[in-house]
N, C-alpha and C positions, 0 to 999 in steps of 0.2 A: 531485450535482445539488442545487438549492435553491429554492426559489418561496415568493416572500413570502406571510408569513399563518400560515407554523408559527413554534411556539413557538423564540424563542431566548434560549441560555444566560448568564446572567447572569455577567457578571467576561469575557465576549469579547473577542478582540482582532479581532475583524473582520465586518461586520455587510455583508451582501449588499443592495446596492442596486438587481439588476434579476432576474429570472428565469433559471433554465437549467433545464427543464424534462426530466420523461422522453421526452416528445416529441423534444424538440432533441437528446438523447440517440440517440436512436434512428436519427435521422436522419442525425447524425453517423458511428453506425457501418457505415447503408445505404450510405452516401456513401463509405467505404472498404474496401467490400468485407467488412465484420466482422459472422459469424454471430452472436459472443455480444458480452457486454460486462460488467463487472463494477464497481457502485458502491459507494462508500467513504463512508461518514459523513463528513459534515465538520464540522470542530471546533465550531463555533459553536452546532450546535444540541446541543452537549453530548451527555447518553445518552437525550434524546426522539429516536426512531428512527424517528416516525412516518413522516418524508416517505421514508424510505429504502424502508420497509418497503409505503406504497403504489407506488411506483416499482417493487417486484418481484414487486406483486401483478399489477402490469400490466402487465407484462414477461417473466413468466412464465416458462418454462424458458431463456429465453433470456439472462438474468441472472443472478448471485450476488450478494451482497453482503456486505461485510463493518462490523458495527459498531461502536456505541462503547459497553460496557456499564460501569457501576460492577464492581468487583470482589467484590460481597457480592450478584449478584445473584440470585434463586433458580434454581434447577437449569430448572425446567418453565419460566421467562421464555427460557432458553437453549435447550430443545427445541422453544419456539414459536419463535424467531428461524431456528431449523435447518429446523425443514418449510419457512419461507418465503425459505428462499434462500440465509440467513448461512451462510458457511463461515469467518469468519474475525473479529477483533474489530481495533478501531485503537487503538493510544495513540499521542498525539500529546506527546511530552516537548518538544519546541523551546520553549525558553524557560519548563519549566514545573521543579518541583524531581522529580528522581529519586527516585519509591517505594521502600519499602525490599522491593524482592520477595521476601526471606525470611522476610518473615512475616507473620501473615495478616492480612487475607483473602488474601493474594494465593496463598502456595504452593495454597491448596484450589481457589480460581481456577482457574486455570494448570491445575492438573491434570483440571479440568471439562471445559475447551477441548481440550487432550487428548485424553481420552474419548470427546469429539462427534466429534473428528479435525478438526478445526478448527485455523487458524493465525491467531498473532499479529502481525500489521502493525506496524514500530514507525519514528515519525520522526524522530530524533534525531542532533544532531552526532557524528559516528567520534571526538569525545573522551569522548562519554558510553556508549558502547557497552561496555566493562569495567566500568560500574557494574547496565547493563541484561541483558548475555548470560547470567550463569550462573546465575542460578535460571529461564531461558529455556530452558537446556540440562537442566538439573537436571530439570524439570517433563517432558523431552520433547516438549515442542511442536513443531510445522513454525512457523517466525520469517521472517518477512518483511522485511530491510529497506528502507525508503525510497530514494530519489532518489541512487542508487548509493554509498549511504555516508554521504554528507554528509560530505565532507573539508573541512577548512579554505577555503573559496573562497580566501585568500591563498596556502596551499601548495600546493593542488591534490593529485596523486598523493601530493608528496615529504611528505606530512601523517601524519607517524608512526603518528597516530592510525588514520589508512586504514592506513599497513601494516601497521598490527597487525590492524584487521579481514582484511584478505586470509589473515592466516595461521590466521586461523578456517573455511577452506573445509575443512578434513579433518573437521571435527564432520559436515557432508554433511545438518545437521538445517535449517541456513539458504539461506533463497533472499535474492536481492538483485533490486530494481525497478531498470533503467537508466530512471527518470523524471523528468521535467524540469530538463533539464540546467541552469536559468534558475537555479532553485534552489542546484544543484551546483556552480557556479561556472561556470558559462559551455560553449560546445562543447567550445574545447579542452580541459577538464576530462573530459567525456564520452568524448569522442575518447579519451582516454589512459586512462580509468579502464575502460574496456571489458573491453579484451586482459587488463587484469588482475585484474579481476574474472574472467569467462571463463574461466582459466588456476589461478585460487584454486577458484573453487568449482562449473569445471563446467558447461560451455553451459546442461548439463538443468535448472540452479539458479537461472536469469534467465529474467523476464518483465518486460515491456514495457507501462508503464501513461501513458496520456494527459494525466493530470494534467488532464481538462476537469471543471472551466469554468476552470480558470486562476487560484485564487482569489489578490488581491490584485497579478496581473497580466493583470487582461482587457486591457488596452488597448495589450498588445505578444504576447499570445502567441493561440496558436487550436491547432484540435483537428490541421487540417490541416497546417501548421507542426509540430510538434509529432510529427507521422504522416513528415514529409520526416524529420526530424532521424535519426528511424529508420533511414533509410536511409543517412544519412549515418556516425553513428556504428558501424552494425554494416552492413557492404557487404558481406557474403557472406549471397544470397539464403537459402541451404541454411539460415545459423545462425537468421536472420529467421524463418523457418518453422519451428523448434523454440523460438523465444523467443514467437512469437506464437500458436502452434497448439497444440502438443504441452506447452507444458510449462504453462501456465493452464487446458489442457483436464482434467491432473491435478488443478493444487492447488485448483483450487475445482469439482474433482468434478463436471462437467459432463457428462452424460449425452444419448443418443441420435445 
């Protein structure tokens, strides 16, 4: 979510021009039937966490959220983010240069996040993923990745790069987002990368994220949109209900 008036990060590649509020939030997830909901930082406001971090004040057990912190930052900024909801941090590599996560801050990082039981979110293309995963694995983190992969949108499945993520499903440490397939290269992308995601790492290993408010495609995608495709791509009710219930009611520790 985003509403103009907080602070944003300097060096952006995308500057939000109208409001998506927790409200609108909320309302979106009344409107499909979804008890909880979990928001994501979005890049632009860099690691000011504020609007996130009201969003879960007001939203109260019914949210999580996951942020975007520097990597040096102190321990108790991370035990305050955990009372109020954070289960998880984002980096966001598209288009940015790959850290060297061997060394510090990062392994002391990594291992902080760890600790909390917290996981890492990470969105980057399936050719950058062998530069990102083993000090990911190393550190033991729960790793989240993005928009099923991010394969090639020119290759789709047959994107080497995807298949080598797939043969990463035995580590059993990674989960993967089937979200916004817009990103992913399109449905037929989604449609095909499903089965085989699924098949690599494990129904229990996929959650289902809305990608709302759509940033840098409001004006072709929505939350509802977005909620069909769901069904489209995974059409076995049964798997739907462990992608949507059961397996995010885990990773971000969702209580009551």
């Amino acid at each position: 979510m985003f509403r103009r008036g907080y602070r944003l990060a300097p060096g952006r590649r995308y500057s939000p021009t109208t409001d998506a509020t927790i409200d609108d939030y909320l309302a979106a997830l009344d409107a499909h039937g979804l008890s909880h909901g979990v928001l994501v930082q979005p890049s632009f406001y860099g690691f000011d966490n504020e609007c996130l971090i009201d969003a879960l004040q007001r939203g109260g057990a019914r949210l999580r959220g996951v942020a975007v912190t520097p990597p040096d930052i102190a321990a108790h900024e991370l035990w305050s983010l955990d009372a109020l909801g954070v289960t998880g941090v984002r980096l966001n590599l598209v288009g940015a240069e790959i850290p060297r996560f061997d060394m510090e801050p990062w392994p002391s990082f990594l291992h902080r996040v760890a600790d909390l039981d917290w996981h890492v979110e990470v969105q980057c293309p399936a050719a950058a993923l062998p530069r990102v995963l083993p000090a990911m694995m190393a550190a033991r983190v729960e790793l989240v990745i993005d928009h099923f992969g991010l394969p090639d949108p020119r290759l789709g499945v047959d994107d080497p790069a995807f298949q080598a993520f797939l043969a990463q499903g035995r580590r059993r440490r990674i989960w993967v987002k089937i979200s916004a397939p817009y990103r992913a290269g399109g449905m037929d992308v989604a449609r095909a990368a499903y089965p085989l995601l699924r098949d690599a790492f494990g129904l229990t290993r996929l959650i289902w994220g809305s990608d709302w408010p759509h940033t840098n495609f409001e004006d072709s995608q929505s939350y509802a949109a977005n909620r069909a495709a769901l069904e489209e791509i995974v059409p076995s009710a049964a798997e739907r209900a462990v992608i949507l219930i059961d397996n995010p009611w885990s990773l971000f520790r969702f209580t009551g």
